[in-house]
Biotite code that builds the C-alpha atoms (Angstrom):
import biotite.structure as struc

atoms = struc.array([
    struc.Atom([0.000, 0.000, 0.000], chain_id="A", res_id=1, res_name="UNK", atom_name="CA", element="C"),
    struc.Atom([1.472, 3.445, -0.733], chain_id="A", res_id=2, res_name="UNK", atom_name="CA", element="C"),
    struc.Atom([-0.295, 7.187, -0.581], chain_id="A", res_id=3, res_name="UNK", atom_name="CA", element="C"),
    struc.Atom([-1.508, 6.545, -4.227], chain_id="A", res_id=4, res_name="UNK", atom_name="CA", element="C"),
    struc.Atom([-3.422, 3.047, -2.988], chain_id="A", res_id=5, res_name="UNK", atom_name="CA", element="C"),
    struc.Atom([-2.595, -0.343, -3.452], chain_id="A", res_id=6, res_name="UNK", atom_name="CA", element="C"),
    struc.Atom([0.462, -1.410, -5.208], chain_id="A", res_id=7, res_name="UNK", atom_name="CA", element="C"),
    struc.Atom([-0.216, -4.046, -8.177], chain_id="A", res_id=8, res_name="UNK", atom_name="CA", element="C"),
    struc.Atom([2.844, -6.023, -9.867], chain_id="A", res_id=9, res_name="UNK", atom_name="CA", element="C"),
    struc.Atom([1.858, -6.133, -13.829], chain_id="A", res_id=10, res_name="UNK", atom_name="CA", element="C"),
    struc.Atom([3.411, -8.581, -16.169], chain_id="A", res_id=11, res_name="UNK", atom_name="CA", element="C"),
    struc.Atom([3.025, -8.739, -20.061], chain_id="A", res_id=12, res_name="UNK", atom_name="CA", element="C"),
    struc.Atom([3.877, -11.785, -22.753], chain_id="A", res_id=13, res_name="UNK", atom_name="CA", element="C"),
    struc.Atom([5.117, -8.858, -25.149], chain_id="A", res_id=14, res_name="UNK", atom_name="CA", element="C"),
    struc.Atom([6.468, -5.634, -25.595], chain_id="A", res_id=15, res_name="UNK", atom_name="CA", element="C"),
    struc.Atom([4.499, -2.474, -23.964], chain_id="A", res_id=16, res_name="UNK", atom_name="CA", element="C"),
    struc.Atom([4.968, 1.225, -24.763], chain_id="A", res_id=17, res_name="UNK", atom_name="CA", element="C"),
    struc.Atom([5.168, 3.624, -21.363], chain_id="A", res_id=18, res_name="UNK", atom_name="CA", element="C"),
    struc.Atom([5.090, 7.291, -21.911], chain_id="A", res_id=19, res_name="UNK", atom_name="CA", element="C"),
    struc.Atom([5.388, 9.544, -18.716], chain_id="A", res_id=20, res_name="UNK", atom_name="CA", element="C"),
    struc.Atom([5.563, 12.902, -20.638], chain_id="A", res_id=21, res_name="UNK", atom_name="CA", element="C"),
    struc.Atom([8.210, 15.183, -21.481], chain_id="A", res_id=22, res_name="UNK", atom_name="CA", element="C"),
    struc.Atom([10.314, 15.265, -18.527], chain_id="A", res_id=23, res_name="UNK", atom_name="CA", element="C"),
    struc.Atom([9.009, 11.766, -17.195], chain_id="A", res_id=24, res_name="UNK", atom_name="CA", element="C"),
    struc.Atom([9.596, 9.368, -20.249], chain_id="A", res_id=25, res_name="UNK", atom_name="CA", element="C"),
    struc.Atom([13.427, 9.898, -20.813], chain_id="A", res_id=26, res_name="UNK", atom_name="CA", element="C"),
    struc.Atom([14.076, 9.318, -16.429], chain_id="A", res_id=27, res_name="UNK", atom_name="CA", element="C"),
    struc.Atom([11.601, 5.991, -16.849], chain_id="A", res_id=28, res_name="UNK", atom_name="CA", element="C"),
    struc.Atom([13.918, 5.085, -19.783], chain_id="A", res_id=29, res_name="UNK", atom_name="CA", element="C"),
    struc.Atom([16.926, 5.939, -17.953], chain_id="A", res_id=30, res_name="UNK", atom_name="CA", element="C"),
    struc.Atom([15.945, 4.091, -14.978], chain_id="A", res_id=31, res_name="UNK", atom_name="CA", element="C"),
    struc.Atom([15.430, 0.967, -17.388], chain_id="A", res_id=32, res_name="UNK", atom_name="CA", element="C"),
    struc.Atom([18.746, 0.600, -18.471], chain_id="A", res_id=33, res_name="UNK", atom_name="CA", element="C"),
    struc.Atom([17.976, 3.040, -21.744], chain_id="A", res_id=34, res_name="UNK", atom_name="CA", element="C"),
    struc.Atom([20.203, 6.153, -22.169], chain_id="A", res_id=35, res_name="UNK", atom_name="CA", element="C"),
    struc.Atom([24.078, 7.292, -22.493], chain_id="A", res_id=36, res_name="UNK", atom_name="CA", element="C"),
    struc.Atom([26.079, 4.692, -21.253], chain_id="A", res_id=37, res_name="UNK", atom_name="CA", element="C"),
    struc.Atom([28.218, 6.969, -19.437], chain_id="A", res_id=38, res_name="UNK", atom_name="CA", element="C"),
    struc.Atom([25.375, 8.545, -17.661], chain_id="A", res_id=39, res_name="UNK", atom_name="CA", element="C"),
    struc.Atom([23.825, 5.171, -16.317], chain_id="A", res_id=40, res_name="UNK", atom_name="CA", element="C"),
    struc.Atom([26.994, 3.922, -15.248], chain_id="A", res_id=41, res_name="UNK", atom_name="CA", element="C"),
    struc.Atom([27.404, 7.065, -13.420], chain_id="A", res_id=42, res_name="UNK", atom_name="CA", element="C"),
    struc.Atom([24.069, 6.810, -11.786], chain_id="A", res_id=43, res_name="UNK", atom_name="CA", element="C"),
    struc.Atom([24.595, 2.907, -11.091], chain_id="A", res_id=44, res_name="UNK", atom_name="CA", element="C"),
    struc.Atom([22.258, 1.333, -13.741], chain_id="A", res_id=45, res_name="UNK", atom_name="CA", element="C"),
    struc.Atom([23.290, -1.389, -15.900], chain_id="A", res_id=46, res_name="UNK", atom_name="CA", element="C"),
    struc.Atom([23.021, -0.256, -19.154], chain_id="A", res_id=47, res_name="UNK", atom_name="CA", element="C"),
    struc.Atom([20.589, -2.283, -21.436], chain_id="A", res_id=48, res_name="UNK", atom_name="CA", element="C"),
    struc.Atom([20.332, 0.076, -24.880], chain_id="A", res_id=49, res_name="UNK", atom_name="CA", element="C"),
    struc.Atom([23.434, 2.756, -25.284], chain_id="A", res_id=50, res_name="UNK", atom_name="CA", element="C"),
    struc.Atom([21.243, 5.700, -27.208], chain_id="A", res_id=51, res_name="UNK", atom_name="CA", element="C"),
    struc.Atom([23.046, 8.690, -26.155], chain_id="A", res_id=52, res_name="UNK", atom_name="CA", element="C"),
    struc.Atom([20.253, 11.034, -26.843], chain_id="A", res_id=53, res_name="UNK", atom_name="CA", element="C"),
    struc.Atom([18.060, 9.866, -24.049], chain_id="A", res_id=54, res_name="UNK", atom_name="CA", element="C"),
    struc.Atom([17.502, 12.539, -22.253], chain_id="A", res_id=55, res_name="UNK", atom_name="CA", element="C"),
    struc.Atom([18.938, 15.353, -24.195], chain_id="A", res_id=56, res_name="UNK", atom_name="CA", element="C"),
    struc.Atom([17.656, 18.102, -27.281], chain_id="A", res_id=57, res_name="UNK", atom_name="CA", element="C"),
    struc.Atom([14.432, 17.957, -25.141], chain_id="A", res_id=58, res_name="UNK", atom_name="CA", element="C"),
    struc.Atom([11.484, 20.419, -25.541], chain_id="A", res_id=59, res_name="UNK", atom_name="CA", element="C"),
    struc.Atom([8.674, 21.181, -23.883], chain_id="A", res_id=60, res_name="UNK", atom_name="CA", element="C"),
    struc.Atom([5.055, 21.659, -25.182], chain_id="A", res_id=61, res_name="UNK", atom_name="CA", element="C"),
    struc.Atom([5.089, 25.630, -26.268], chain_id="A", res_id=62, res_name="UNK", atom_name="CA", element="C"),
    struc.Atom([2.133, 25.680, -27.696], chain_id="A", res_id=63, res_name="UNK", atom_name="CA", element="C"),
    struc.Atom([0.147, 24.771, -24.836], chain_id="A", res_id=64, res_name="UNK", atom_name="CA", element="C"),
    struc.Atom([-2.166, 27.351, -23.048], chain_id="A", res_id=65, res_name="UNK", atom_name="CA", element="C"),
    struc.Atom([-2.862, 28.091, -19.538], chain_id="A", res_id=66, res_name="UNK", atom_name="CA", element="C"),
    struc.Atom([-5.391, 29.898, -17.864], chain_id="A", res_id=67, res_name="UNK", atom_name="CA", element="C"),
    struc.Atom([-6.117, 30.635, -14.850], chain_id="A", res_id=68, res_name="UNK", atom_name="CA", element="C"),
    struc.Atom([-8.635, 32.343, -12.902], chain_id="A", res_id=69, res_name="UNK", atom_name="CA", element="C"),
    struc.Atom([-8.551, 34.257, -9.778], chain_id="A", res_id=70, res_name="UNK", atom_name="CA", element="C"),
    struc.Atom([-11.521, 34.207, -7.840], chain_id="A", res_id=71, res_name="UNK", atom_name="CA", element="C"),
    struc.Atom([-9.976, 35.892, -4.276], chain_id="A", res_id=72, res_name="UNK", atom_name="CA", element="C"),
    struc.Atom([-7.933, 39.596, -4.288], chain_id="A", res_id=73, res_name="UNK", atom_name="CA", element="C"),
    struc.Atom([-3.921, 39.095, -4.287], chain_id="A", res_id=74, res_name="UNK", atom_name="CA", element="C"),
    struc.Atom([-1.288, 41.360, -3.023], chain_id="A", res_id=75, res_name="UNK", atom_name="CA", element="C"),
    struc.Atom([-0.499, 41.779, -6.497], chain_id="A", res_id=76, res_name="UNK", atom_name="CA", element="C"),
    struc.Atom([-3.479, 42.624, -7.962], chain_id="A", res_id=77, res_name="UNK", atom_name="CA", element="C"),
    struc.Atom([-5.946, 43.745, -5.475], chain_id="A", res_id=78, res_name="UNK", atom_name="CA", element="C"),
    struc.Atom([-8.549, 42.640, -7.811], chain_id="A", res_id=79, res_name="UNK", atom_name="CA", element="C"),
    struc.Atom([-11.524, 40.118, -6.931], chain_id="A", res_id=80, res_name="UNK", atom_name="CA", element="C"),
    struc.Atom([-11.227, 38.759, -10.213], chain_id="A", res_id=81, res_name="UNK", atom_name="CA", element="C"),
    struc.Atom([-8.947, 38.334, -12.806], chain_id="A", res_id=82, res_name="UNK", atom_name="CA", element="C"),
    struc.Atom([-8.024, 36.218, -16.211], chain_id="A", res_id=83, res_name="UNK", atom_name="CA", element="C"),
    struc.Atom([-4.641, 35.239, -17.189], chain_id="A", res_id=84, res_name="UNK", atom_name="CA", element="C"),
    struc.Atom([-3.969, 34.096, -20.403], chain_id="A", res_id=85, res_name="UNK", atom_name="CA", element="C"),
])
């Protein structure tokens, strides 16, 4: 049992794609043995697949749009309301 619930063990007769976003897919690749060799070595992971690139030349999403909405007055705006965009 952990803070998230109860913990399962998962097993699978082939291959399975896991994606954990930007920043989250190259460290679960990492973790697995997948990334410069130097790096995992470094880190104390047996290396499985040397692909240098893991991890590097990343990007986040830029065109993604937050908004947000203020409903309560800040020290910054002294508003009751505001929209960010």
């Amino acid at each position: 049992m952990s803070f998230l619930g109860p913990v399962r063990t998962l097993t699978a007769r082939k291959e399975i794609v896991l994606s954990a976003g930007v920043l989250g897919t190259p460290i679960l690749l990492q973790l697995s043995g997948i990334g410069n060799k130097k790096d995992l070595k470094a880190a104390g992971v047996k290396t499985i697949v040397d692909n240098p690139s893991v991890g590097y030349n990343m990007s986040d999403h830029t065109s993604m749009v937050n908004t947000y909405l203020l409903t309560v007055p800040t020290r910054w705006t002294g508003f009751s309301a505001i929209q960010i965009f």
